[in-house]
C-alpha positions as CSV (number, residue, x, y, z in Angstrom):
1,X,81.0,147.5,216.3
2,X,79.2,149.6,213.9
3,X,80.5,153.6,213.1
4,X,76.8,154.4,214.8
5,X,78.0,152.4,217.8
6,X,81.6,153.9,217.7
7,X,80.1,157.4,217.8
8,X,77.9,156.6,220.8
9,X,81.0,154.9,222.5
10,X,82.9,158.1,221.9
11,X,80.5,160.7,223.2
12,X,79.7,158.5,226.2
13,X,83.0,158.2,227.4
14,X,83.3,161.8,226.3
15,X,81.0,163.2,229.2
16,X,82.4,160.7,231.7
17,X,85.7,162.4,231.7
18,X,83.9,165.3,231.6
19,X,82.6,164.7,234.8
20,X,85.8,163.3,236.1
21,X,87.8,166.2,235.3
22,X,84.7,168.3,237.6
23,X,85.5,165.6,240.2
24,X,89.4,166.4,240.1
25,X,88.5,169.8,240.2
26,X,86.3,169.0,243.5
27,X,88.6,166.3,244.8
28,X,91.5,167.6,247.2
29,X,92.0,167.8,251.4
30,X,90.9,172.1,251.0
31,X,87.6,171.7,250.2
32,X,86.3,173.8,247.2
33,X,82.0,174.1,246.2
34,X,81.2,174.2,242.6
35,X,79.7,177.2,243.0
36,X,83.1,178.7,243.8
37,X,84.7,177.1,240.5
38,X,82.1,178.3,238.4
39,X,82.5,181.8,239.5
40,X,86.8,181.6,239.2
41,X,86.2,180.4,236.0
42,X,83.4,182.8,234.7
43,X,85.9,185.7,235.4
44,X,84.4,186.4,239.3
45,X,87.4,185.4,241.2
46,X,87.5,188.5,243.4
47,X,84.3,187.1,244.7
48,X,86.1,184.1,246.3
49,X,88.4,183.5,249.5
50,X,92.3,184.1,248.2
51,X,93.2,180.7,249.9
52,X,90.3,179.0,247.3
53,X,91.1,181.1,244.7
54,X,95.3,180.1,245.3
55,X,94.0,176.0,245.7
56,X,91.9,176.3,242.5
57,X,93.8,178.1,240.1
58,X,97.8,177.3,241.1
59,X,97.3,173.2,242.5
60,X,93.6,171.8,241.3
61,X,93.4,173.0,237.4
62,X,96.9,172.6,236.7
63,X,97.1,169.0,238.1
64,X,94.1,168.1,236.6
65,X,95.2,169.8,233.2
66,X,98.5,167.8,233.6
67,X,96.8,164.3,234.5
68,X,94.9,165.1,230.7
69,X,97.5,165.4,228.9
70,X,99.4,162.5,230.7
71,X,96.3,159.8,230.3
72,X,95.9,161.4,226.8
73,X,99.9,161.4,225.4
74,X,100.6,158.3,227.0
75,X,97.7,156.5,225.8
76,X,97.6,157.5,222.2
77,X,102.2,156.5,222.4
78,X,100.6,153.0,223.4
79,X,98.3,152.6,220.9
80,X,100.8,153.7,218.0
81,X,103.6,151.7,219.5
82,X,101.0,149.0,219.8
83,X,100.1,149.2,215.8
84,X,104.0,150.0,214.4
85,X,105.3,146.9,216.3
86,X,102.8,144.9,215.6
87,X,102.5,144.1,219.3
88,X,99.4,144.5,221.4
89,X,102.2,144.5,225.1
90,X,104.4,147.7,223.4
91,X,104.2,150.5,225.8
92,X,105.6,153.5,225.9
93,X,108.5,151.4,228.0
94,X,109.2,149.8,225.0
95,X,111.6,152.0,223.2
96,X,113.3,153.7,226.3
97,X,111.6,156.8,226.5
98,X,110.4,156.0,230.7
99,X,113.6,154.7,231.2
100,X,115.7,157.2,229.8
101,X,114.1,160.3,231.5
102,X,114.4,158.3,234.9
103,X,118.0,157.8,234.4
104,X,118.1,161.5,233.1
105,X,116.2,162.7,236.5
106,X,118.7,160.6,238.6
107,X,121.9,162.2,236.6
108,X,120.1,165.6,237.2
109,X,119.1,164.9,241.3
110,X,122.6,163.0,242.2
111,X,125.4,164.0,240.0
112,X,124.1,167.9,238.8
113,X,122.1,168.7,242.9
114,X,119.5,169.8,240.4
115,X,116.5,171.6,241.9
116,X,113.0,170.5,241.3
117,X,113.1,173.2,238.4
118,X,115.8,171.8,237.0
119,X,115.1,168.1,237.4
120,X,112.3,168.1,234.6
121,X,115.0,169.2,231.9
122,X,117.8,166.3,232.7
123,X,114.7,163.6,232.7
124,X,113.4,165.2,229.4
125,X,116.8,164.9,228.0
126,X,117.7,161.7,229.1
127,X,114.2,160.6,227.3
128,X,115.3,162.3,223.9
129,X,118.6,160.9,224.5
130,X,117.6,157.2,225.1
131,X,115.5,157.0,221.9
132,X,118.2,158.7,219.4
133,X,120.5,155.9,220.9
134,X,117.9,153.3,219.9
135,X,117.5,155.2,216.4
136,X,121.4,154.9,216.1
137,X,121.7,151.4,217.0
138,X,118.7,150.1,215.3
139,X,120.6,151.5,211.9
140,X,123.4,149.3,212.1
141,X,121.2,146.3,213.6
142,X,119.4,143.4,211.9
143,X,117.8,143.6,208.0
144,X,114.3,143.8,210.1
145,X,114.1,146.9,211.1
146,X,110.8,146.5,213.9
147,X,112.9,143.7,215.4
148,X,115.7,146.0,215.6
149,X,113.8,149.3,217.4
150,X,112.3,146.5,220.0
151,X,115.7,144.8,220.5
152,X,117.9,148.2,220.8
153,X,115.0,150.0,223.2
154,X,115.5,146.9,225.6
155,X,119.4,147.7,225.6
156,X,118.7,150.9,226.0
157,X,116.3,150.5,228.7
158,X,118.7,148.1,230.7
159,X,121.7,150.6,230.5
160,X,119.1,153.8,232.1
161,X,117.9,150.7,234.7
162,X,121.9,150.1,235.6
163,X,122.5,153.9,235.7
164,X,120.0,154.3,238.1
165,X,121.0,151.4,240.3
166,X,124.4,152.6,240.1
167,X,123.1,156.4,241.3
168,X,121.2,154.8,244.2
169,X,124.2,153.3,245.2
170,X,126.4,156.3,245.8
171,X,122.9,158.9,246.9
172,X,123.3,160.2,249.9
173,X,120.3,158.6,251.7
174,X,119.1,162.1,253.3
175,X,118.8,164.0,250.6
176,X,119.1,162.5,247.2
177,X,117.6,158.7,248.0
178,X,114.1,159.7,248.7
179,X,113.6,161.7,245.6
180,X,114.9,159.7,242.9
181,X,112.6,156.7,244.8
182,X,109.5,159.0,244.9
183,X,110.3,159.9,241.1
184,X,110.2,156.5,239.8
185,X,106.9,156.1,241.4
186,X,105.4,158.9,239.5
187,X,102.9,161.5,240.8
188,X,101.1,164.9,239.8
189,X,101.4,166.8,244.0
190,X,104.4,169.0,242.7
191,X,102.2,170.3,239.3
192,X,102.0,173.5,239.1
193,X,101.5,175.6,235.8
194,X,104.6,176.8,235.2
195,X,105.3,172.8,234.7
196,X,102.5,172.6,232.9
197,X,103.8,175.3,230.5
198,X,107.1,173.3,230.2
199,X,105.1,170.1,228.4
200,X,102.8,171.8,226.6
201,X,104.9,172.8,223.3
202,X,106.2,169.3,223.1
203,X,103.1,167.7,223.9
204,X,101.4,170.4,221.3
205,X,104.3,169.6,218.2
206,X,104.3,166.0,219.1
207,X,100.4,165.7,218.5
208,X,100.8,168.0,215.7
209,X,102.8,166.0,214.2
210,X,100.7,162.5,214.5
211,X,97.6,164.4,213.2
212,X,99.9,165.1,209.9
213,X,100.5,161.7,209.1
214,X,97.8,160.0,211.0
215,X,96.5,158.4,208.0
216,X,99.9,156.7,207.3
217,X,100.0,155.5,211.2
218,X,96.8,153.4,210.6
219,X,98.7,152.1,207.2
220,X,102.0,151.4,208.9
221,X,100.1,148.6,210.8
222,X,100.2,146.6,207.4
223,X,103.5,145.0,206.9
224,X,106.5,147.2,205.1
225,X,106.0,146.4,201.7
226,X,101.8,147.0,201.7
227,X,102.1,150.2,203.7
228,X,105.2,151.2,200.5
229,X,102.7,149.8,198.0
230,X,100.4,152.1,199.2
231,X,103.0,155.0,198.7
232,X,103.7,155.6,202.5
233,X,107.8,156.2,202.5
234,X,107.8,153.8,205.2
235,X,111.5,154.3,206.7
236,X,111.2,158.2,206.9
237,X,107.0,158.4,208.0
238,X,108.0,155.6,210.7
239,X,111.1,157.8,212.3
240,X,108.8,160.9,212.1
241,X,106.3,159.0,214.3
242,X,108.7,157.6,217.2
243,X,110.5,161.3,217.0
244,X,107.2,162.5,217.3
245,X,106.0,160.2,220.4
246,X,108.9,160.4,222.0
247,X,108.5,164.2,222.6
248,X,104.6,163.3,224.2
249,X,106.3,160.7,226.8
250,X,109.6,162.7,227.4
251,X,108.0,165.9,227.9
252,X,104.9,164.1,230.3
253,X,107.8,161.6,232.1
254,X,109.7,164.6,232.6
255,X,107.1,166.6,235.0
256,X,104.8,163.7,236.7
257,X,107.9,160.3,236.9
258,X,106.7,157.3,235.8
259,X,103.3,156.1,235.2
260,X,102.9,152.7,234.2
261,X,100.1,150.5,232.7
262,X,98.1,153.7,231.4
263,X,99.8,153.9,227.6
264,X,99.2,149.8,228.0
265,X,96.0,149.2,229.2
266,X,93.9,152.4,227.4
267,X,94.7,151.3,223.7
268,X,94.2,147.3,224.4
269,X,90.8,148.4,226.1
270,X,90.2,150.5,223.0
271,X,90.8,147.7,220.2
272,X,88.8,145.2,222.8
273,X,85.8,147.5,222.3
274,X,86.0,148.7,218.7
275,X,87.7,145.0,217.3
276,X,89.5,147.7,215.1
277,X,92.7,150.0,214.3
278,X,91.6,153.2,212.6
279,X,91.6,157.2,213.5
280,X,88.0,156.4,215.7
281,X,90.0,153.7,217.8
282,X,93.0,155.7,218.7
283,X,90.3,158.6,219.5
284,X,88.5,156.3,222.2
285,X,92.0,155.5,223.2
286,X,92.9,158.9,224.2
287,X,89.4,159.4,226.2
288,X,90.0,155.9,228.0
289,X,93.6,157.2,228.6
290,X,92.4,160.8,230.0
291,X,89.9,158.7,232.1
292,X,92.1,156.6,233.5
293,X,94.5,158.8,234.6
294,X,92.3,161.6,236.2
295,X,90.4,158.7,237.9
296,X,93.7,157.4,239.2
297,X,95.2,160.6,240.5
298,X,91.3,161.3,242.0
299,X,92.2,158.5,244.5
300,X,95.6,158.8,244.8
301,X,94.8,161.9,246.7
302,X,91.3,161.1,247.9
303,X,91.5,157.4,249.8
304,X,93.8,158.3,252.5
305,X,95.9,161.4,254.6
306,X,98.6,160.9,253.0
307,X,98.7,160.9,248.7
308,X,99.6,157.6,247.4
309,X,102.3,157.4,244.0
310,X,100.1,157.1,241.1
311,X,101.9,154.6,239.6
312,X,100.9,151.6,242.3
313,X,97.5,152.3,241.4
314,X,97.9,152.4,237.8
315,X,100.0,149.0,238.2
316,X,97.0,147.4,240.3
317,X,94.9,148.7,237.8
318,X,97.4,147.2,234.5
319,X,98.1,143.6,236.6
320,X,94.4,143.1,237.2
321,X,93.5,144.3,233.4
322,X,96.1,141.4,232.0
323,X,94.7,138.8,234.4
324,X,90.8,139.5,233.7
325,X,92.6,139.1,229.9
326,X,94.2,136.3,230.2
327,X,91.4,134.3,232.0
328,X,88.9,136.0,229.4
329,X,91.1,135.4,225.9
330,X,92.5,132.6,224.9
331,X,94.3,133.7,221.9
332,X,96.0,136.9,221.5
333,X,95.5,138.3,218.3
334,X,96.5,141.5,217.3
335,X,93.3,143.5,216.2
């Protein structure tokens, strides 16, 4: 694919999640016209029923704000994972992060009778604390120091998994069971702005951050001693990055549980398209991640009465990506 053809890729894709983000803002059991929007957003609330004015501005925008930001961070964590580890399966799974904050939220909801205000806080420091563990063990692991990030992440990941396990053993079922089961199936109902407030510093360092050095994240994809040739201080630039990412999924984890699939399927789709790794490919991966999700949490609440846990859609949506992929590919080359 030509840049020509990259750029029309980009601005089509652009104006479909700019009609899906209309849709989410539409989509909901209280039904809301457009006219109504435009005037709430143009300043003319006051012109507006309260109850419309109360569904719009304190559940619609800030879920739909928050599914952004979720299809967006998660996506562009899968695509640099993807190009660090050389790996076209790393997800944001792959390091701890999801794992961590899960076993953080079940600490938090079973051990601390933290409050749904407080629960966001253990699951964002259980995602930090997951991935400094990996850092620390990684140090003192094998000469290859990729090998040894993926191999600590899946200790890591296994201890959260047996923490939780262990929780769910001693939860009392009435109170404690339900949530850390609804949590680990991930969902945007309980989002409202003051949540959103809570992820946005994190989510706006961490992307600072990978817009600093996001020349050296496309050069990091060459092997270690290229990417040093090329004067990147490869040790310190690659820390910088997962610090950097680990914010984005913590802070995101932390609010909406567990998504799966979306930071896995948005960046392979990307590459598919492009057949490239540069700054325009992790771009188109960030508007196929922002699609994704606000699509997904549009009919996690539109299909039936009841609102359906985003994350078995966004798993029926991953399984049947990576079987159309395996019965289309029949190598898997990393792009």
């Amino acid at each position: 694919m030509n840049k020509k053809q990259e750029n029309y890729l980009i601005c089509i894709l652009g104006l479909v999640l700019l009609c899906l983000i209309g849709l989410s803002l539409l989509t909901g059991k209280y039904p809301i016209a457009l006219q109504e929007i435009v005037k709430i957003l143009t300043g003319r609330g006051e012109e507006v029923a309260d109850v419309t004015y109360d569904v719009f501005m304190k559940l619609r925008l800030p879920r739909t704000l928050m599914a952004l930001m979720a299809g967006v961070g998660l996506s562009l964590a899968g695509y640099i994972y993807q190009l660090l580890f050389k790996n076209i399966l790393a997800s944001p799974d792959l390091i701890g992060v999801a794992s961590g904050a899960n076993a953080g939220a079940a600490v938090g909801i079973v051990l601390m009778g933290a409050g749904s205000v407080l629960v966001p806080i253990y699951a964002f420091l259980g995602g930090i604390g997951a991935v400094l563990l990996v850092l620390f063990f990684s140090k003192n692991g094998h000469k290859n120091s990729l090998a040894s990030i993926v191999l600590s992440g899946i200790v890591v990941s296994a201890m959260a998994e047996a923490v939780i396990m262990v929780l769910k053993l001693f939860a009392d079922p009435n109170r404690e069971l339900a949530p850390l089961e609804f949590w680990s199936m991930g969902g945007l109902s309980a989002i409202t702005f003051s949540k959103v407030l809570w992820v946005l510093p994190f989510f706006s360092a961490g992307m600072a951050a990978l817009f600093f050095v996001r020349y050296q994240i496309t050069i990091l994809g060459l092997s270690n001693e290229e990417a040093a040739a090329l004067g990147v201080r490869v040790s310190w630039t690659r820390t910088l990055i997962l610090v950097a990412t680990t914010m984005i999924v913590a802070s995101i984890v932390s609010v909406t549980g567990r998504i799966t699939f979306i930071g896995l399927v948005a960046p392979h789709a990307a590459r598919m398209l492009t057949q490239k790794s540069n700054l325009k490919t992790a771009a188109l991966t960030c508007i196929l991640g922002g699609n994704l999700m606000i699509l997904a949490d549009c009919a996690s609440r539109g299909f039936l009465d009841i609102e359906i846990p985003i994350s078995i859609l966004t798993s029926l949506l991953g399984a049947s990506f990576l079987v159309l992929l395996m019965i289309k590919r029949r190598d898997w080359r990393f792009y």
